[in-house]
C-alpha positions in Angstrom: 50.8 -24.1 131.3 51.6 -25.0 127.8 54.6 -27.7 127.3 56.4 -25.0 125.5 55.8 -22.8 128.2 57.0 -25.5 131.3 60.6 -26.6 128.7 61.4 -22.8 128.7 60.7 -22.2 132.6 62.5 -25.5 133.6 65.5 -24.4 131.6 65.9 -20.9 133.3 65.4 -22.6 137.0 68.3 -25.2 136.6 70.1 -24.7 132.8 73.5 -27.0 134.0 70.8 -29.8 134.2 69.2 -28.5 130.7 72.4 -29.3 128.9 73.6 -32.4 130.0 73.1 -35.3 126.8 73.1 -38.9 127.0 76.7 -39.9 126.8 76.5 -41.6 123.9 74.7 -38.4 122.1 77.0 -36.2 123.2 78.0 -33.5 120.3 81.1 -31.5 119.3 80.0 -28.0 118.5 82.6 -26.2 117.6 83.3 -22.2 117.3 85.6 -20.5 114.3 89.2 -21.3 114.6 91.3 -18.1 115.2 92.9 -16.7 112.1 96.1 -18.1 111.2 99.9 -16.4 110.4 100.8 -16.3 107.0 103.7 -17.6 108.7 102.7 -20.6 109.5 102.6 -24.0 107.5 99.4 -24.6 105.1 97.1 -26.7 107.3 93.6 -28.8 106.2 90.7 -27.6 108.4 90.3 -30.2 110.8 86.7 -29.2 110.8 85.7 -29.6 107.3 82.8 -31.7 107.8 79.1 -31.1 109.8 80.0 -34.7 111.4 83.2 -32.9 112.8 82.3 -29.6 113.8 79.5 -26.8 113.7 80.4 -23.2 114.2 78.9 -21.2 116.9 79.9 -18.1 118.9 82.1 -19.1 121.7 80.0 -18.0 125.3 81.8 -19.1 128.7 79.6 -20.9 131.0 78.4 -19.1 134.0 81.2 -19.2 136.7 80.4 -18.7 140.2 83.7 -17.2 141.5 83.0 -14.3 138.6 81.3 -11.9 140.6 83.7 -12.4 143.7 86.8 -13.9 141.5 88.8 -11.6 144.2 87.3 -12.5 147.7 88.7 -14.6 150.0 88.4 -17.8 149.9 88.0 -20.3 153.3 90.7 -21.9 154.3 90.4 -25.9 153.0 90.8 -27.4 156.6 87.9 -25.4 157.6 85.3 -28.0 155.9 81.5 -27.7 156.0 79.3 -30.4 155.1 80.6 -33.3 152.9 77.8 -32.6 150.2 79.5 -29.6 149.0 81.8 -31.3 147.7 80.9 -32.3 144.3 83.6 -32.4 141.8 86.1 -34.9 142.0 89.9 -34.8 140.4 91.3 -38.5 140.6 95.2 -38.9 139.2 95.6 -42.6 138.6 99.1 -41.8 136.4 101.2 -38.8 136.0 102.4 -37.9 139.3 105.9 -38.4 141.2 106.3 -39.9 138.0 107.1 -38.5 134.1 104.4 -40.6 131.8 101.4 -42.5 132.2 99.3 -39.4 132.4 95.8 -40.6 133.4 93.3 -38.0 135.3 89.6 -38.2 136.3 87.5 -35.2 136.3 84.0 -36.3 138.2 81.1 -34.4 138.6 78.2 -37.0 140.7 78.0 -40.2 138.7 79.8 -38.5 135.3 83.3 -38.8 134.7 85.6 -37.9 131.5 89.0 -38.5 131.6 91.8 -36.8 130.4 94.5 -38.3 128.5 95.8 -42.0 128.9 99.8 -42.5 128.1 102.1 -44.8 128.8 105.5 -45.1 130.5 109.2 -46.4 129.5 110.3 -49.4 131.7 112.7 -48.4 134.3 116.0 -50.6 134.5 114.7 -52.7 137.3 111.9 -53.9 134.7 113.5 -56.7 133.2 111.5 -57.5 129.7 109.0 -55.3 130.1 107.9 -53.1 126.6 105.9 -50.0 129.0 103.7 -49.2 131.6 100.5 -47.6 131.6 98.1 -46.3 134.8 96.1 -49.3 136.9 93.1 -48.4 135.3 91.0 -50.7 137.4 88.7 -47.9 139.2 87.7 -47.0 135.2 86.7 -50.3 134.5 84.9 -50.7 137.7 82.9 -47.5 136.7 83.0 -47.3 133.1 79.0 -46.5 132.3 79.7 -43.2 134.4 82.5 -42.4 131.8 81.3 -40.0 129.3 85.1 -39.6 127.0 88.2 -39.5 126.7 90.0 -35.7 126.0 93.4 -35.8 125.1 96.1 -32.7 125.2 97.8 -33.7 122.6 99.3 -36.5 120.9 102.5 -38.1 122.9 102.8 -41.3 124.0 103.0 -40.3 127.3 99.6 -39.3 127.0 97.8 -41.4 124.5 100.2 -44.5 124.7 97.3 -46.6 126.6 94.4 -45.8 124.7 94.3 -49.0 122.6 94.7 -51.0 125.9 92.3 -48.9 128.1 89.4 -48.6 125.5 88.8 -52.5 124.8 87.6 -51.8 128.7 86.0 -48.4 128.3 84.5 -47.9 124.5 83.6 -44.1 125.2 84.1 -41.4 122.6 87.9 -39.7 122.5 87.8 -36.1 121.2 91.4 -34.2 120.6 93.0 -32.7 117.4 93.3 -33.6 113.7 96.7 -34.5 114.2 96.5 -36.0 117.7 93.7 -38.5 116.5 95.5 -39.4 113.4 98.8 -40.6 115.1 96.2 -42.5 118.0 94.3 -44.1 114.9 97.8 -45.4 113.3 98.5 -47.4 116.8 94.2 -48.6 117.1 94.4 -50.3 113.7 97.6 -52.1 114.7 95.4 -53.2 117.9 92.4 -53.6 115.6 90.5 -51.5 117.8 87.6 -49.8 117.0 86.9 -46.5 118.4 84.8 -43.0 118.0 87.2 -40.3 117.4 85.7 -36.9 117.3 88.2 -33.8 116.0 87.9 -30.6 117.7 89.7 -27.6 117.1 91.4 -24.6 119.3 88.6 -22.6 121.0 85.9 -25.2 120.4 83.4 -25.8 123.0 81.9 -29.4 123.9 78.8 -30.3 125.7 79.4 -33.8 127.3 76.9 -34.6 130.2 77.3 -31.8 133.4 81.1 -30.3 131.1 81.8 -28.3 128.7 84.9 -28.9 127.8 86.8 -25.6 125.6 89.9 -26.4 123.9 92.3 -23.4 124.8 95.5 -23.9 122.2 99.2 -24.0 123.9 102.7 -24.5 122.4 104.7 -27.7 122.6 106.6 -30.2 121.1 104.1 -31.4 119.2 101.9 -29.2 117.1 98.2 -29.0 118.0 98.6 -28.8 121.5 95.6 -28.1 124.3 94.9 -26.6 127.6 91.7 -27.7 128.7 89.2 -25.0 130.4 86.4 -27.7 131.8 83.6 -25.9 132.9 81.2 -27.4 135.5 78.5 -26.4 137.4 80.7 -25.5 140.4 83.4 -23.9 138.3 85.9 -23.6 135.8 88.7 -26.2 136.1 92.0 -25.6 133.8 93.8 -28.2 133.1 97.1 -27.0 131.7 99.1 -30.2 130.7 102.3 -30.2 128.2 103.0 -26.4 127.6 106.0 -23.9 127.0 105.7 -20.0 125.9 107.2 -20.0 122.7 106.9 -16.4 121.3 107.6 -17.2 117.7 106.1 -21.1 117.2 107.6 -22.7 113.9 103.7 -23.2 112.5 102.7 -19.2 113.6 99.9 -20.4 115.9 100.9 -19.0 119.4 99.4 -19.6 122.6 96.4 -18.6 122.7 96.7 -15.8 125.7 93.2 -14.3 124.9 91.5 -17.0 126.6 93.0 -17.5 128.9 93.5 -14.2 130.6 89.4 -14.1 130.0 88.8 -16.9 131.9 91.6 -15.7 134.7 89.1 -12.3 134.8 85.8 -14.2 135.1 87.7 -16.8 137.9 89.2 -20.0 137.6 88.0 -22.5 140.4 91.1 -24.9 140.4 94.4 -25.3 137.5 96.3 -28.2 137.4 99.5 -27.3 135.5 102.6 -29.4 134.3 105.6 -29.2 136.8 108.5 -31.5 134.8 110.8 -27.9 134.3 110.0 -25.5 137.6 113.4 -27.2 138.6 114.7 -24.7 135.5 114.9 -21.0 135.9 114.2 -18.8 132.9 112.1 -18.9 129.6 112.5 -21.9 127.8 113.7 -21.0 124.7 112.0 -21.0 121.8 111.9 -23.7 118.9 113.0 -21.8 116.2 116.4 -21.3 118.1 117.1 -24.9 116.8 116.7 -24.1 113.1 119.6 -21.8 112.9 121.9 -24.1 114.9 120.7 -26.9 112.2 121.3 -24.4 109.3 125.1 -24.0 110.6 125.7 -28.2 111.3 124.3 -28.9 107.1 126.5 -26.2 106.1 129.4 -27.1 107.4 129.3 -30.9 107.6 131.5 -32.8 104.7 129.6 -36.4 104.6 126.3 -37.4 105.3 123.9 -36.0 108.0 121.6 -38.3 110.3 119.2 -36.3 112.6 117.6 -38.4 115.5 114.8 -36.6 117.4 111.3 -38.1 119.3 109.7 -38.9 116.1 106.2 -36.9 117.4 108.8 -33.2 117.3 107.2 -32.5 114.0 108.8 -29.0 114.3 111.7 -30.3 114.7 111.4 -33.0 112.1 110.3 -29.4 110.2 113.2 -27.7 110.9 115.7 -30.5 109.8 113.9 -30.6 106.4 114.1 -26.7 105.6 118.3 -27.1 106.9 118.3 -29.8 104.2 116.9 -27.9 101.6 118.7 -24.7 102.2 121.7 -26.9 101.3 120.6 -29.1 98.6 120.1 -32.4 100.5 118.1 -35.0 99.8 116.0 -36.6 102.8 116.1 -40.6 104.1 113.9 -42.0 106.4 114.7 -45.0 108.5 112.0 -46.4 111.7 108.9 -47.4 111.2 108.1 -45.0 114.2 109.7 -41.7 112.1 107.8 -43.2 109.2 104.1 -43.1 110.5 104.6 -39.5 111.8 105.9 -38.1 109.2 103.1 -39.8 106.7 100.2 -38.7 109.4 101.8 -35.3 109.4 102.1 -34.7 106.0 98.8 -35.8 104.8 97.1 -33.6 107.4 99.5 -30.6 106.6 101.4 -30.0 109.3 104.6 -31.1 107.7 106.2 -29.1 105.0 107.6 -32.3 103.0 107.8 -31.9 99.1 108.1 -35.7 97.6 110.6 -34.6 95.4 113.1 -34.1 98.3 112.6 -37.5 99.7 114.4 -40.7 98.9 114.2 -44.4 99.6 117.1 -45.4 101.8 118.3 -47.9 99.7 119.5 -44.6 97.6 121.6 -42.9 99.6 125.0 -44.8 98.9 124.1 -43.3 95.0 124.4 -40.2 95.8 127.5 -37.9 96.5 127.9 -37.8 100.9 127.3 -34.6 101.1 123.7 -34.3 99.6 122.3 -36.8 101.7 120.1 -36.2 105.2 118.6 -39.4 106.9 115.9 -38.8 109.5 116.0 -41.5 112.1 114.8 -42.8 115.2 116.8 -43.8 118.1 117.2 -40.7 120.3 116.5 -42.7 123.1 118.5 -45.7 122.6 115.7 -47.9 121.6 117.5 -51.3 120.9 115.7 -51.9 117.9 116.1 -48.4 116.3 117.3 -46.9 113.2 120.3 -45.4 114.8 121.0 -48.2 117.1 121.7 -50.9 114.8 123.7 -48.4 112.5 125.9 -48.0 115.8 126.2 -51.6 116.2 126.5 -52.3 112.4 123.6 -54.4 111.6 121.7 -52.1 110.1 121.2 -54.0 106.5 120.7 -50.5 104.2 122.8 -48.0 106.0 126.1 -48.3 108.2 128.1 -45.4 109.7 131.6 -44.6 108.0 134.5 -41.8 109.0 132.6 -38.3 107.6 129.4 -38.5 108.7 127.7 -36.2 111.0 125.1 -37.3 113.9 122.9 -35.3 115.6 121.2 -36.6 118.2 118.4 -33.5 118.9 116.8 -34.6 122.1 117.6 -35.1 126.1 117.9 -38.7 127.0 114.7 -39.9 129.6 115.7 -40.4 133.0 116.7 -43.9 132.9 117.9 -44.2 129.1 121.1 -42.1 129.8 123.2 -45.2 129.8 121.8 -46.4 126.4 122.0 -43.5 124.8 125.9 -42.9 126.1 126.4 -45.8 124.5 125.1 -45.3 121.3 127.5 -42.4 121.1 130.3 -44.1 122.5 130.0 -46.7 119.6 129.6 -43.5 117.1 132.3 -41.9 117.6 134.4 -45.8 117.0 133.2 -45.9 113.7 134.8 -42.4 113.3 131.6 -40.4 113.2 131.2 -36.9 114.8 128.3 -36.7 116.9 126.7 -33.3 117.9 125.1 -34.3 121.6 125.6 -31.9 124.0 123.0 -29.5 125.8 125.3 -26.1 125.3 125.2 -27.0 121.1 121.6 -25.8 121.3 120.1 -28.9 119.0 117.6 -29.1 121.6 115.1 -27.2 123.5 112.7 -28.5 125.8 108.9 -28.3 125.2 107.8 -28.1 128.5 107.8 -24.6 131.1 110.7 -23.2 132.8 109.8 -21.6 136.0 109.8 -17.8 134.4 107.1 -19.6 132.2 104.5 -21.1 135.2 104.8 -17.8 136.5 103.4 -16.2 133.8 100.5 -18.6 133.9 99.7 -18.2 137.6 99.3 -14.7 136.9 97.5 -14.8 134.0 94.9 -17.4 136.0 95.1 -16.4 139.5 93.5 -19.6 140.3 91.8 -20.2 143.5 93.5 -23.8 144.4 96.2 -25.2 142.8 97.3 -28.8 142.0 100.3 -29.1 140.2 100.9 -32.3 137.7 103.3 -34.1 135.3 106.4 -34.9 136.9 108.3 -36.2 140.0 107.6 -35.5 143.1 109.7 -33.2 144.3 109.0 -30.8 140.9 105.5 -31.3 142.4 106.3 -29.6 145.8 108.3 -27.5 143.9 105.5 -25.9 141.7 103.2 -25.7 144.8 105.9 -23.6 146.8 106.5 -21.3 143.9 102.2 -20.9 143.6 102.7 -20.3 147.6 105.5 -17.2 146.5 103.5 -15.7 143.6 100.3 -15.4 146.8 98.1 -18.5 146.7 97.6 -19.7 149.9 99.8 -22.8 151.4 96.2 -24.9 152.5 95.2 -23.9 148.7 97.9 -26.0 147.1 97.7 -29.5 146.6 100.1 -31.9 146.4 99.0 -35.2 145.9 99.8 -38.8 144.7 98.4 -41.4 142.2 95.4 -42.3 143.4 94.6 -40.0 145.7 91.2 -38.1 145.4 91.2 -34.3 145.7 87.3 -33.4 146.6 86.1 -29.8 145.3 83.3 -27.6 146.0 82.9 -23.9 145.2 84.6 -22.2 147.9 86.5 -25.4 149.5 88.8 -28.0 148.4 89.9 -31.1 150.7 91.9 -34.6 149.4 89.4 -36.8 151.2 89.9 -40.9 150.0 91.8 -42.7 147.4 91.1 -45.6 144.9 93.4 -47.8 143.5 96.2 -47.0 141.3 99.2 -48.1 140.6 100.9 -49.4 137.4 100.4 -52.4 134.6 103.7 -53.7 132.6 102.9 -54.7 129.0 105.2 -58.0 128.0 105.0 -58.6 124.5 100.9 -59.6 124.1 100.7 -60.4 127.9 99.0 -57.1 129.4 98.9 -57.1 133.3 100.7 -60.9 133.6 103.9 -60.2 135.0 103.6 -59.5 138.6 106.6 -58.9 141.0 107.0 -62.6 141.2 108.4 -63.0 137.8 110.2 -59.8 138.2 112.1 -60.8 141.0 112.8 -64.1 139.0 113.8 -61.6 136.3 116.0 -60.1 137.9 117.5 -63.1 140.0 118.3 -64.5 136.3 120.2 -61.1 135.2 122.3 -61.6 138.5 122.5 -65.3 139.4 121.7 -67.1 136.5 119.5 -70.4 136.9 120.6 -74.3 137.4 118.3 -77.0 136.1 118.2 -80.1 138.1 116.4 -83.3 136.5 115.2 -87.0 137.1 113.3 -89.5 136.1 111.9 -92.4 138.3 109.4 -95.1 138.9 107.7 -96.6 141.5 106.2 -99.7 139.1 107.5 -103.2 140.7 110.5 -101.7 142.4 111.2 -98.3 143.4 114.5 -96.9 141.4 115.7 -94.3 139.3 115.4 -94.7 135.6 117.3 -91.6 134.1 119.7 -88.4 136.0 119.9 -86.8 138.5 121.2 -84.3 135.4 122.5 -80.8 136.4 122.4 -78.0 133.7 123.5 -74.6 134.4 123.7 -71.0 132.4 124.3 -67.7 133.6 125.3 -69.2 136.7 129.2 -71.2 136.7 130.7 -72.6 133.7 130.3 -75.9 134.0 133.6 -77.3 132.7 135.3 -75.8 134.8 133.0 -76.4 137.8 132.6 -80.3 137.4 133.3 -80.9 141.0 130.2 -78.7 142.3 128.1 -80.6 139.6 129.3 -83.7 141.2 128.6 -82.3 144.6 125.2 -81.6 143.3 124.2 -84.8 141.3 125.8 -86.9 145.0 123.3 -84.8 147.5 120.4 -85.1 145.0 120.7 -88.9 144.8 120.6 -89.0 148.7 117.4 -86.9 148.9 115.9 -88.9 146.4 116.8 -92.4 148.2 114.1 -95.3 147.7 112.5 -94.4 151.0 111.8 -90.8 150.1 111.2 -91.8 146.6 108.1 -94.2 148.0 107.0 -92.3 150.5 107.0 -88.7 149.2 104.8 -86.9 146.1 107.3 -85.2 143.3 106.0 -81.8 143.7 107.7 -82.5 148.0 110.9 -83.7 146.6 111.2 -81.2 144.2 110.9 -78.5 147.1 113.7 -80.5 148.9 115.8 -80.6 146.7 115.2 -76.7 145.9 116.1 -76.1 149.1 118.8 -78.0 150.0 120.6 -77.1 146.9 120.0 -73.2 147.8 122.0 -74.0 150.5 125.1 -75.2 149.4 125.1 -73.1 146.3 125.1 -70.2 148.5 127.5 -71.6 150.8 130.2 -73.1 148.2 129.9 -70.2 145.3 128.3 -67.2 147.5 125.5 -66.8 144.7 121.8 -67.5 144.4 120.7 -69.3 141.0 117.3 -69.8 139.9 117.0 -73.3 140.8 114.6 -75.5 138.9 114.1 -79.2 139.7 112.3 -81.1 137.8 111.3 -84.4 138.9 109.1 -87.0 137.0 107.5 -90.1 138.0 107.0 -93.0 134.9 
């Protein structure tokens, strides 16, 4: 048999083997975008270039379930041999939790992964900047990841990419305008990486996947569902979505596809969960813009609009309400600033230069004309609107007339901050449009009327649900369990955890490790629960610094102290007897005999100790207490 002749017959026996590439040759070929509104906004092709994209028809990978997408399936607990099971779905971020959204998706030595975001500190976190998944197990097996495939461009679910990828250099693939706000936080890393653009139904070949890019609506523009298909099945992973029937950029969800791939049988979806608390549609974008329209008309002064600076509809929105009434626009964060530039130059952002104005301009122009565009809808303390609120903002402060809207629902955990923000607002005499029933915000995630719509377009055959707290996980497994999925076909699981899948089973069988790093500053992983406690000891307590200075030389005696200094802890003017007390019952632990006989670093734990105890005893409180002993 000719070589020709054995290529074409080996391809017909085994053609998921046929198509799987090195990793590090693995190609994006894509398939026509669908045609766009002539509503929407003017966009660049995000596929201009052979490097980028080639066209192709569109063909769905075989799918076992598609002759018998409607057969009964066996129950999960009734397992056959361990081999079946094949493909692997590993959380290590994203669940009982809102942020660090990290999955694996492994098929026998191959792995992708899909997203990698980071989360905002929770009070307790004393310091820390965020958090991003333990992504230990990656490093442990990165030369069986193939790529990285992002949803869409959050920081909830790209946030850890510059930190994850000086471990794993693989190939990231998402949108034009997800890639270009991840490149804008690599250079400040100076991170190198291969970004490949795709586009909505492309189609990508990466080792035993093919990965299609199924376009959703959101928050952010450019928006996927992923459809991976694998040898055992199609898995959908439906991440950040809402149905929004009239999108601000034209470009709805894409319903065609995925209705096809509910017909020809979807093994296993994995859909977000943060709103089946929240009965209902979620309401639709646009239902912001005429709310904004009413606020520019009718506000006297000056306008300031906080939102996440990533809503570029919103961001959208804001601009057309400022042009409707003649204003001019102000930017102020750094933050509002890159999105807006990445936005813009890629088209997704409707922002004539001519309407925009440098903020030291704004005081030269009548109140009235003006529209600043901050951030600070969170309560960041280093944002725009924040130091306007505390008045040390050095361009812009806040005077009676002017109108803030903050367009966006605080994060669990920054309710405080943002309250007060307000509060401070309203003491410089501002009015300050906030609440939920003003309508200046919608969510971009899916009410419960919306999952329900998807689990009837799908009908998948097991269902894990994803992205959010725990009990929104249950939740959205209960609600799969009342549309007709079976209770032992729903999976609930935790970071970590493995769910093990096979074509007509599905089992969680083992976990690795997971779990969560805190970024300090430049320190990455450093601060453990040791320093936290100490952290937080210090935010309570307050810490008392003992020290003393002796010698051993000739005689033993002590040259300098015993010196007590205190902060966060008493006032030590007005507590000069406990200093006293403290200086008298160091100077007998440290008597010549113990000062002879014992090293520093065992008086230094005496003292530590015995100070611990009358501290607690005289004040009721427990200081950091640091001695510091030296010999000379």
């Amino acid at each position: 048999m000719s070589d020709e002749k054995q290529n074409k017959a080996g391809s017909k026996q085994n053609p998921a083997k046929q198509q799987i590439p090195d990793k590090n040759a693995a190609k994006a070929n894509a398939a026509k975008p669908p045609a766009k509104s002539g509503r929407g906004l003017s966009r660049k092709n995000a596929a201009s270039t052979p490097s980028q994209a080639v066209e192709q028809t569109v063909s769905l990978i075989s799918n076992p379930l598609a002759q018998s997408a409607h057969k009964p399936v066996g129950s999960a607990n009734k397992l056959t041999s361990s081999k079946e099971f094949k493909l692997k779905i590993i959380p290590l971020g994203g669940l009982g939790e809102v942020g660090k959204n990290m999955t694996i998706v492994q098929y026998g030595e191959q792995m992708i992964v899909v997203d990698a975001g980071i989360m905002f500190p929770e009070d307790e976190l004393f310091g820390i900047d965020m958090v991003i998944p333990d992504y230990s197990y990656l490093v442990e097996n990165r030369d069986k990841v193939l790529a990285f495939i992002l949803t869409h461009g959050h920081e909830d679910h790209i946030g850890a990419l510059p930190y994850v990828l000086r471990d794993v250099d693989v190939p990231v693939y998402g949108s034009a305008l997800t890639l270009g706000l991840l490149e804008g936080k690599l250079s400040e890393f100076k991170q190198p990486a291969k970004m490949i653009t795709v586009v909505p139904r492309q189609q990508v070949n990466i080792g035993s996947f093919s990965i299609e890019f199924i376009h959703v609506t959101h928050s952010i523009p450019d928006s996927f569902a992923l459809a991976i298909h694998t040898p055992i099945g199609v898995v959908l992973f439906a991440s950040d979505f809402k149905v929004d029937l009239s999108p601000i950029d034209g470009q709805m969800m894409d319903f065609g596809r995925l209705s096809a791939l509910g017909e020809r049988g979807v093994l296993l979806m994995l859909a977000d969960s943060t709103n089946v608390e929240k009965r209902g549609f979620t309401p639709s974008e646009k239902t912001v813009g005429s709310i904004f329209d009413n606020i520019f008309l009718n506000a006297p002064g000056r306008i300031f609009v906080t939102s996440f600076a990533s809503n570029v509809h919103r961001i959208q929105q804001a601009v057309w309400a400022a042009t409707h009434t003649g204003r001019r626009v102000a930017i102020v964060g750094r933050g509002m600033q890159n999105v807006i530039t990445v936005a813009k130059e890629l088209g997704y952002l409707d922002l004539p230069q001519e309407l925009l104005i440098d903020i030291d301009r704004i005081n030269s122009l009548p109140a009235h004309k003006v529209l600043v565009l901050t951030t600070g809808s969170q309560g960041e303390p280093l944002s725009g609107l924040t130091r306007m609120a505390s008045g040390e903002h050095r361009q812009v402060q806040i005077v009676p007339g002017d109108t803030v809207v903050i367009s966006a629902t605080p994060i669990p955990g920054h309710e405080r901050l943002v309250g007060r923000i307000i509060d401070k607002l309203f003491k410089l005499g501002a009015t300050v449009i906030h609440e939920k029933g003003e309508g200046i915000h919608v969510s971009g995630h899916a009410n419960r009327e919306d999952l329900m719509l998807l689990h009837n377009i799908v009908k998948p055959h097991f269902f894990m649900p994803v992205h959010g707290e725990y009990r929104m996980l249950v939740k959205h497994a209960k609600l799969a369990q009342q549309l007709g999925m079976k209770e032992e076909n729903t999976f609930v699981l935790e970071n970590g955890q493995v769910l093990e899948v096979s074509r007509r089973r599905c089992r969680i069988n083992g976990q690795v490790p997971s779990g969560r790093v805190l970024i300090d500053g430049l320190g990455v992983g450093d601060v453990g629960n040791t320093v936290l406690k100490e952290r937080r000891i210090l935010s309570e307590s307050g810490i008392l610094l003992m020290h003393m200075v002796f010698t051993r030389k000739t005689n033993v005696r002590i040259l300098a102290g015993p010196e007590v200094f205190s902060r966060g802890f008493i006032f030590e003017k007005e507590y000069e007897h406990i200093i006293e007390e403290i200086k008298e019952r160091v100077t007998v632990l440290c008597s010549v005999e113990n000062l002879a006989e014992c090293s520093t670093y065992d008086l230094s734990n005496r003292v530590r100790s015995t100070l611990a105890r009358f501290l607690l005893e005289r004040t009721g409180r427990r200081p950091v207490i640091l001695p510091i002993i030296s010999e000379v």
